[in-house]
SESE-858288 format. One record per residue (C-alpha): x, y, z. Coordinates in steps of 0.05 Angstrom, whole numbers, padded with zeros to 5 digits, always signed. Example, Ala and Ser with C-alpha at 12.3 -4.5 7.8 and 13.67 -1.06 7.14 Angstrom:
+00246-00090+00156/+00273-00021+00143/
REM end
This chain:
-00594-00015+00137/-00555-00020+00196/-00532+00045+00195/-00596+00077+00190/-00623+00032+00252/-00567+00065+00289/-00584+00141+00262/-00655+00120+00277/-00640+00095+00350/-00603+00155+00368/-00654+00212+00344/-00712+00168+00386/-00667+00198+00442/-00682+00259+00480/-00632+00322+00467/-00620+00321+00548/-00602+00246+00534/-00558+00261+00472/-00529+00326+00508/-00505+00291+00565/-00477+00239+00528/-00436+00283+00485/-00407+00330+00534/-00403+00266+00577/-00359+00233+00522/-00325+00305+00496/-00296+00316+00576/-00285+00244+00592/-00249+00231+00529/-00189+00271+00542/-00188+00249+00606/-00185+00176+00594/-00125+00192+00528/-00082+00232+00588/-00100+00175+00632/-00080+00118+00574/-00019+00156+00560/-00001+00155+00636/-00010+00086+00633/+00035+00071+00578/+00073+00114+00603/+00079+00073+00670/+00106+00021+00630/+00158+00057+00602/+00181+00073+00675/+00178+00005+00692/+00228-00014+00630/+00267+00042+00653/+00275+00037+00722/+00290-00045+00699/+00340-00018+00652/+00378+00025+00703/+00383-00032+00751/+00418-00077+00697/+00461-00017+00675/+00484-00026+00753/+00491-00094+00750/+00536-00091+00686/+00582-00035+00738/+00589-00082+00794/+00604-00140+00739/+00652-00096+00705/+00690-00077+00773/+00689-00142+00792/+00726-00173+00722/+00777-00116+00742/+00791-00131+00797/+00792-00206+00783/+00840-00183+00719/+00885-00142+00767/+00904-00209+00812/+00905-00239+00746/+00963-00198+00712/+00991-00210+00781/+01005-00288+00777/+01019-00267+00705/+01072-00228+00718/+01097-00279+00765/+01105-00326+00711/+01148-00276+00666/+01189-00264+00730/+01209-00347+00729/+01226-00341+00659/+01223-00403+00603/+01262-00458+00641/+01221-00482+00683/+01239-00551+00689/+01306-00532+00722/+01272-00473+00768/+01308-00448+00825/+01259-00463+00893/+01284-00411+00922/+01277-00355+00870/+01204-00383+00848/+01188-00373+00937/+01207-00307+00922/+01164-00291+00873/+01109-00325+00895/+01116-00288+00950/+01125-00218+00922/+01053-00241+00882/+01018-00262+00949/+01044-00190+00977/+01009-00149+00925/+00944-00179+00918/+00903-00160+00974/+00852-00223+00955/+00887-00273+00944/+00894-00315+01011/+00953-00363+00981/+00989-00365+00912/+01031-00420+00891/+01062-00457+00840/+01038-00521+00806/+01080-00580+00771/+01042-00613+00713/+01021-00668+00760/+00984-00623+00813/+01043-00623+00857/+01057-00555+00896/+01136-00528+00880/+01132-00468+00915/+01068-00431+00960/+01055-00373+01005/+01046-00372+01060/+01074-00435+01059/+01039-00496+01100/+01018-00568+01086/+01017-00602+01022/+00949-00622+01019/+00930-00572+00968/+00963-00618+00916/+00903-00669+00924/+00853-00617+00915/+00879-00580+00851/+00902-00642+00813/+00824-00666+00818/+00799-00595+00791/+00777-00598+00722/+00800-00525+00717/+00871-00551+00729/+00869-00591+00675/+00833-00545+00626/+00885-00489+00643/+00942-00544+00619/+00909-00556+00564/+00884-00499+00531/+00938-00455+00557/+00892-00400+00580/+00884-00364+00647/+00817-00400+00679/+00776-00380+00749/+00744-00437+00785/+00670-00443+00808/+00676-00453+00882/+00711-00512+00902/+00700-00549+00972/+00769-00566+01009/+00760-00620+01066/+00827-00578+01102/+00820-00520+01084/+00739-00511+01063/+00709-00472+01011/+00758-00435+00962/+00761-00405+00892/+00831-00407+00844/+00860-00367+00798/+00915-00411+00744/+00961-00380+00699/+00992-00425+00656/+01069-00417+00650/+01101-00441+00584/+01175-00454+00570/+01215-00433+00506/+01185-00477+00453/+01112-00452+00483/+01093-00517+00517/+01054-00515+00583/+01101-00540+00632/+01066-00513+00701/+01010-00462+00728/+01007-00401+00777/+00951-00403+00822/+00914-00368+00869/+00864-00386+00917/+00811-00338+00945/+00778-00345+01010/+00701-00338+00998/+00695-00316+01073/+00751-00258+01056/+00725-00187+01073/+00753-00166+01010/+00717-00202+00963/+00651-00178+00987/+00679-00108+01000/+00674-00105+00920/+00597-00106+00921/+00589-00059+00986/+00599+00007+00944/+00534-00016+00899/+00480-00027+00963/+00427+00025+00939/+00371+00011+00987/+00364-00021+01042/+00323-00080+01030/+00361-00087+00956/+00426-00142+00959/+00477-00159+00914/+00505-00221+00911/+00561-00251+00867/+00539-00330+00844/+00574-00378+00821/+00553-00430+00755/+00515-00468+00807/+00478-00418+00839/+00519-00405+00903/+00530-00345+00928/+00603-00329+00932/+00602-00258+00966/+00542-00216+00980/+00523-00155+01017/+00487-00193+01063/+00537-00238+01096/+00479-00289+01126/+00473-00307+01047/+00542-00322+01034/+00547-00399+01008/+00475-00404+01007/+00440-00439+00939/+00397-00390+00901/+00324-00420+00887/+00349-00400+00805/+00411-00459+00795/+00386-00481+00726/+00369-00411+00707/+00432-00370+00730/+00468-00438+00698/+00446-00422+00626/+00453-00345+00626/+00525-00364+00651/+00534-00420+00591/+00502-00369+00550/+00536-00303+00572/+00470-00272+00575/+00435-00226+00627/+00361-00221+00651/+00321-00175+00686/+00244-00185+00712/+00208-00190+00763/+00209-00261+00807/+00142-00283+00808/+00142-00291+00733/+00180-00353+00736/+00148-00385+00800/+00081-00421+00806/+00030-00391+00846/+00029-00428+00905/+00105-00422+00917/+00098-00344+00929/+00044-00347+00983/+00074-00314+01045/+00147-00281+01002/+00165-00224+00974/+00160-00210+00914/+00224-00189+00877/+00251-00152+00818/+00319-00192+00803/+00382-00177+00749/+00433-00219+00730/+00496-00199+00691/+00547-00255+00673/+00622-00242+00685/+00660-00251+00625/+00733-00280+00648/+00707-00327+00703/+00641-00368+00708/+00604-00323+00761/+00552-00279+00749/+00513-00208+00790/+00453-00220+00824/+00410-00165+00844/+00349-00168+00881/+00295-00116+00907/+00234-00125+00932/+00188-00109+00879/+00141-00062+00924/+00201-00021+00935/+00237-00017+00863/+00172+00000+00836/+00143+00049+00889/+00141+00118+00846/+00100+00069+00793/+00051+00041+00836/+00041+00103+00878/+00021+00134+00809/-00022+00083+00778/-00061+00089+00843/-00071+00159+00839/-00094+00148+00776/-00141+00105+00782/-00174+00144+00846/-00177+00200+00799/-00215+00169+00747/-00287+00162+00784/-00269+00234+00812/-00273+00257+00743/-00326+00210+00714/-00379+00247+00768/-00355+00315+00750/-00359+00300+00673/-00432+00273+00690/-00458+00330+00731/-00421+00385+00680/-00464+00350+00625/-00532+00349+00662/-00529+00428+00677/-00504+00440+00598/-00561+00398+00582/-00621+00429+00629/-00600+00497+00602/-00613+00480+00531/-00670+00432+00535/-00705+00486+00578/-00719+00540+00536/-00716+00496+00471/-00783+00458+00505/-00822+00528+00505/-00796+00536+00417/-00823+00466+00409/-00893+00481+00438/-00891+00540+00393/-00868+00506+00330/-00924+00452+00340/-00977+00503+00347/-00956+00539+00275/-00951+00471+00248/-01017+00449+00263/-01040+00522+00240/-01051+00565+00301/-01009+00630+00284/-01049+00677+00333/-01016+00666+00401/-00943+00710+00391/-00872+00676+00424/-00841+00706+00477/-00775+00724+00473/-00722+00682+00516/-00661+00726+00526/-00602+00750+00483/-00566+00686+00472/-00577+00647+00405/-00638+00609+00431/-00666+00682+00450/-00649+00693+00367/-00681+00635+00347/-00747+00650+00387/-00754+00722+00358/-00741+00685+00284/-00791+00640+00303/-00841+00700+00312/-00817+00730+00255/-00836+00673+00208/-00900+00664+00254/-00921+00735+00234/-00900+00729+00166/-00919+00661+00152/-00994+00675+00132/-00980+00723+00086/-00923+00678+00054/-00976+00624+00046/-01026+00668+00005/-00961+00689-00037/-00939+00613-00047/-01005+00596-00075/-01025+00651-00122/-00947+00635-00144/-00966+00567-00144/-01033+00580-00199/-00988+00622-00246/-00943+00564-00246/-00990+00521-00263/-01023+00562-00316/-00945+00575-00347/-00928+00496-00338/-01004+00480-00372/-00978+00529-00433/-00908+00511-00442/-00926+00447-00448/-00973+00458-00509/-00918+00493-00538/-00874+00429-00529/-00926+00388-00554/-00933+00437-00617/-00856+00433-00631/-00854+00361-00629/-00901+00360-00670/-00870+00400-00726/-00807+00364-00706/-00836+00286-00728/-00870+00326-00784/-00800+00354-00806/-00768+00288-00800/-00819+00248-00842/-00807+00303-00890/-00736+00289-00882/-00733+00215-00897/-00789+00226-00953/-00739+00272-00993/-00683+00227-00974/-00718+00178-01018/-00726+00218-01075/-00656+00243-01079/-00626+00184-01074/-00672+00159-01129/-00666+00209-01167/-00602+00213-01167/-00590+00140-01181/-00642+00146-01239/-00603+00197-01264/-00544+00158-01260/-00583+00092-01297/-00600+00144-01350/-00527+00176-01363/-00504+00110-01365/-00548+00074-01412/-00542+00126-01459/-00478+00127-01461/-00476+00054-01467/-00528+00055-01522/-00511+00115-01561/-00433+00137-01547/-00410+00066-01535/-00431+00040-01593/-00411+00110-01641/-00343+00095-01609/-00347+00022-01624/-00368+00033-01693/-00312+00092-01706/-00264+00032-01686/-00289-00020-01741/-00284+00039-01794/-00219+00053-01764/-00206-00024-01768/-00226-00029-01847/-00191+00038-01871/-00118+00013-01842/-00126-00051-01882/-00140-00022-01941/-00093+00038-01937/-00022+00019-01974/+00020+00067-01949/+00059+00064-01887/+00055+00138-01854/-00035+00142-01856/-00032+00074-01828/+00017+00094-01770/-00023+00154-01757/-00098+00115-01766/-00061+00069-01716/-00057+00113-01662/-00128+00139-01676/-00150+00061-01667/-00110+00067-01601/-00139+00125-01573/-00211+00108-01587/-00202+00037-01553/-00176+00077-01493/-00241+00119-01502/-00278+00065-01500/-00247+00037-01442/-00260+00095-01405/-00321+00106-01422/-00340+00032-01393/-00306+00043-01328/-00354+00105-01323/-00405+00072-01345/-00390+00021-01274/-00380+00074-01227/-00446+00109-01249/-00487+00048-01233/-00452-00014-01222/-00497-00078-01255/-00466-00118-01177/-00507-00071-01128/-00571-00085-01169/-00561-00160-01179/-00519-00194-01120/-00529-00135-01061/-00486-00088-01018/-00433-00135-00991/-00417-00156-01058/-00417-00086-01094/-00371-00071-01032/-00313-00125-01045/-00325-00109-01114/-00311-00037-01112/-00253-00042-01062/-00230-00104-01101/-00224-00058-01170/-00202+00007-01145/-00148-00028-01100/-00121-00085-01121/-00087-00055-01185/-00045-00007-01134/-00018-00071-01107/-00066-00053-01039/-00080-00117-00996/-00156-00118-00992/-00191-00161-00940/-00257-00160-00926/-00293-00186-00870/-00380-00189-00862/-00426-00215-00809/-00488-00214-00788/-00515-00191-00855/-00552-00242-00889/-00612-00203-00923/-00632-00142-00971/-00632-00077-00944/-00677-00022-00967/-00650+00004-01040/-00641+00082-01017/-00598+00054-00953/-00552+00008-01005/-00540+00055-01048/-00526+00109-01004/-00468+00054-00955/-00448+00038-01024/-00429+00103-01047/-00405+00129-00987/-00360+00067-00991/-00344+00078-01061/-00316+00152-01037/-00272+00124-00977/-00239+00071-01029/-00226+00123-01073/-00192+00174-01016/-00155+00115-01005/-00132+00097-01079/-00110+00171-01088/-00081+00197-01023/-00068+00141-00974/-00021+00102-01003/-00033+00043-00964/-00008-00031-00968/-00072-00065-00928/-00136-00048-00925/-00195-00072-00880/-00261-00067-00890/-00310-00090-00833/-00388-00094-00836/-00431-00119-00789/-00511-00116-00763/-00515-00127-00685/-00583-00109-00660/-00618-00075-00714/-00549-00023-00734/-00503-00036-00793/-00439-00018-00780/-00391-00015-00836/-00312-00002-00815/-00256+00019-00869/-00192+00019-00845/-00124+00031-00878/-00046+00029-00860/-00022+00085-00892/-00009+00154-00883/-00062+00194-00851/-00081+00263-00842/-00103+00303-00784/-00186+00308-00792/-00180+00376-00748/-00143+00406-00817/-00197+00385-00858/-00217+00457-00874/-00148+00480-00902/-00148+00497-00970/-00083+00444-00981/-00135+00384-00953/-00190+00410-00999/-00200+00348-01046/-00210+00300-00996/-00249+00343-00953/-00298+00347-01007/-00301+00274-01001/-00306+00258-00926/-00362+00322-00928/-00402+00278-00982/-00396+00222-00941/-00423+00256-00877/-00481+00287-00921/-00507+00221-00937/-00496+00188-00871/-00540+00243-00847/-00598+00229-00894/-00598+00166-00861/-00601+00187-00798/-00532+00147-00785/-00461+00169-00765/-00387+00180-00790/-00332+00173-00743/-00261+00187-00767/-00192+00166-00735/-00130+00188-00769/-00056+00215-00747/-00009+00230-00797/+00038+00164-00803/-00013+00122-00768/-00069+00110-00819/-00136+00124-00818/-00196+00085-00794/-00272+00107-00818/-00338+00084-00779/-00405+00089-00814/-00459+00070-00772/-00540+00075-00790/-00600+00042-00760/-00636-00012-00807/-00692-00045-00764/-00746-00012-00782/-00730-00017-00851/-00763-00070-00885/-00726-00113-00935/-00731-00106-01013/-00704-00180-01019/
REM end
């Protein structure tokens, strides 16, 4: 329902309406994909041009740890040159090679050497012993002794000599023990140290500044910054702890208010992995962004640009459509309301031109279509009027045919079970009792004959008559058994499958419902011998251990289901002469269903039994009960 509100809402609108609309939508729809893909595609620069500014920051960290490294191997090699006995070190050859140390790195602005206790053995240049206060408080002095690993400082403040950084190398002696350090101290102020971020200055308003853990700035490219605090400390501290780096803009991690009146910023940070500094990059964010914003401007004063031409494109493709299309519909409404003098004029070459020479076409032709489509219209009825008394006629003859039917149903099933009640009586009466009678005088002649040969041969006389007989009684039963007559269908049913069965050493089991009256003695008699034909198929062909037999009467049809675990056959080879006896059968079967107006349906494969459905309608029979 909604959807046809919708369809509804949209055909009240005019076709200048819908035309605009649609070429509005079909230009403008591009346009605003190229312009969402631009937009994404801002993004992407954005990521990028974040991306390439931490790929620089990882650089300037990278030369920075090799540099650091360099000055490190340095004091290394310093403490190879001492060699393992350090507790008996010659002050004059460990000068010398502090010296030769201080000499080759161009940062370090003193090197010297370091007893357990913090106390200076040898230095260069060499001055005043205050450093040995200053190192024995560092905690990197003691973590160097006791982890045994080369360790940079954070920057450390020095009442004589101010702020400083240190490099310690532990030295061990021959059993590996830490018995002393080789340090170096760096002067933050150095022109070295900040020479190392120099080469990186990409802009003019971008800086670079290497921080320590606690967000001071140790060198920079901007020299006013150097020692300053960044506003970051807790930040910068746990990408240090964490050996992680970051990239964003500023103002994502400041409130509101504190950004009134600053720049805002695009910052990276890149952790140094041998000391506890870190690569600080800032730009302001006008300027790292500028191709991006420069673009997303355009792009947006090119969008109402395009909305007006979109709008103005769809209002002339409308008018020239709606135009001539108003001079068709005046037409059209004056054929539809019957006026087919005035003729249309044409309107061009184009396909509304076409359509207004159709239209006078089908104007001119109309009339003469309409006298056509009713004279068509009385010989159709006249043809519909007589066909159907035909139909009426047939069916007729059809319900005719079909009482006829059931009516000689009736009488071939009586008289065929009449028949049978004759054979069989007579035989009973007449033959039965001949052969019972042959028997006794059979009986009374071996008694009285002496001799031992006539009575073996009499014997077997008596023998074969009583099989006779016997015969003769179980023919007398399958002509007209005395249970169909006295105790009804079901019972004539277990009965029959119950004697025909059983003997083979078949498991019968039969299960009724639903059945609990009389049914009309031509409909019995023709389920019972239908029945009496599947058993039998069964007895001589199947060779099946179990045996079901279903019947049941749900809503006025008796269904009656025989099924059997035994060999099968394949129904669709029912006509081949080597399947010829029990196609005789199943035929006889379908016969009679069909004089009932009921069905057969067969299942078989060979190996996988055979199941047979006999179905017939029984409520408007009446019940002989």
């Amino acid at each position: 329902m909604k959807r046809f509100s919708l369809r509804q809402a949209w055909s009240r609108r005019g076709l200048r309406v819908r035309i605009i609309l649609l070429v509005g939508v079909g230009t403008l729809a591009p346009v605003l994909a190229l312009g969402w893909a631009s937009w994404a595609r801002f993004g992407d620069m954005r990521e990028q041009l974040l991306a390439e500014r931490r790929l620089l920051a990882e650089s300037i960290a990278r030369h920075v740890e090799y540099v650091l490294q360099s000055n490190l191997e340095i004091l290394q090699g310093t403490s190879s040159k001492l060699g393992v006995d350090f507790e008996n070190l010659d002050i004059v050859q460990g000068q010398a090679a502090v010296k030769e140390a201080y000499l080759r790195s161009r940062l370090l602005g003193r090197v010297f050497l370091l007893a357990p206790n913090g106390e200076v053995l040898c230095e260069e240049p060499v001055g005043s012993g205050e450093i040995t206060a200053v190192l024995a408080g560092l905690p990197v002095a003691a973590e160097a002794l006791r982890t045994g690993r080369p360790t940079v400082s954070e920057l450390v403040w020095d009442s004589s000599r101010g702020r400083r950084l240190y490099l310690l190398v532990p030295m061990r002696n021959w059993q590996g023990k830490v018995v002393g350090l080789v340090a170096g101290q760096i002067d933050p102020a150095n022109p070295q140290l900040h020479s190392l971020l120099q080469p990186f200055l990409f802009s003019r308003n971008s800086s670079a500044d290497l921080v320590d853990g606690q967000g001071i700035v140790l060198a920079s490219t901007d020299p006013s910054r150097l020692y300053q605090q960044r506003d970051h400390r807790q930040f910068l501290q746990g990408l240090i702890r964490q050996r992680k780096s970051a990239t964003g803009a500023c103002h994502s991690c400041h409130p509101g208010s504190m950004l009134r009146g600053q720049v805002q910023e695009v910052i990276t940070f890149v952790p140094l992995s041998l000391a506890p500094w870190g690569i600080l990059l800032r730009q302001p964010e006008a300027e790292a962004f500028a191709t991006v914003i420069s673009l997303r401007r355009q792009v947006l004063g090119l969008g109402p640009v395009l909305l007006a031409v979109a709008v103005l494109f769809a209002w002339g493709a409308a008018r020239s459509v709606t135009k001539p299309l108003g001079v068709l519909t005046g037409a059209s409404e004056r054929i539809a309301a019957g006026d087919l003098a005035e003729p249309i004029a044409s309107l061009g070459e184009d396909e509304v031109g076409r359509l207004s020479r159709s239209l006078e076409k089908m104007r001119a032709a109309l009339q003469e279509s309409l006298e056509s489509v009713a004279q068509a219209n009385q010989q159709l009825e006249r043809r519909v009027e007589e066909r159907t008394r035909e139909l009426e006629r047939l069916y007729q003859q059809l319900r005719e045919r079909e009482e006829s039917r059931r009516q000689l149903l009736r009488k071939v099933i009586s008289a065929q079970e009449e028949e049978r009640k004759r054979i069989a009586r007579e035989l009973h009466d007449e033959t039965s009792q001949a052969l019972t009678a042959l028997l006794m005088r059979l009986e009374t002649v071996l008694v009285a004959l002496p001799s031992e040969e006539p009575r073996r041969r009499l014997e077997e006389a008596k023998v074969l008559a009583g099989r006779t007989v016997d015969g003769l009684h179980r023919l007398i039963l399958d002509l007209r058994p005395a249970v169909l007559d006295d105790l009804g269908l079901l019972s004539a049913i277990r009965w029959c499958a119950e004697r025909h069965l059983k003997p083979l050493g078949t498991v019968v089991r039969c299960e009724f419902s639903g059945l609990d009256r009389r049914l009309p003695t031509e409909i019995e008699t023709a389920l019972f011998r239908a029945v009496q034909e599947a058993v039998s198929n069964i007895a001589k062909h199947a060779q099946a251990e179990t045996v079901l037999i279903q019947c049941a009467l749900r809503g006025g049809v008796l269904t009656v289901e025989i099924e059997d675990d035994g060999k099968g056959f394949d129904p669709s080879k029912m006509g081949t002469p080597g399947a010829a006896i029990r196609g005789v059968g199943l035929l006889g079967i379908q016969e009679r269903m069909e004089l009932l107006g009921g069905s057969v349906q067969i299942e078989s494969e060979p190996g996988q039994g055979c199941r047979l459905v006999l179905t017939v309608s029984v409520a408007s029979e009446g019940s002989d009960a």
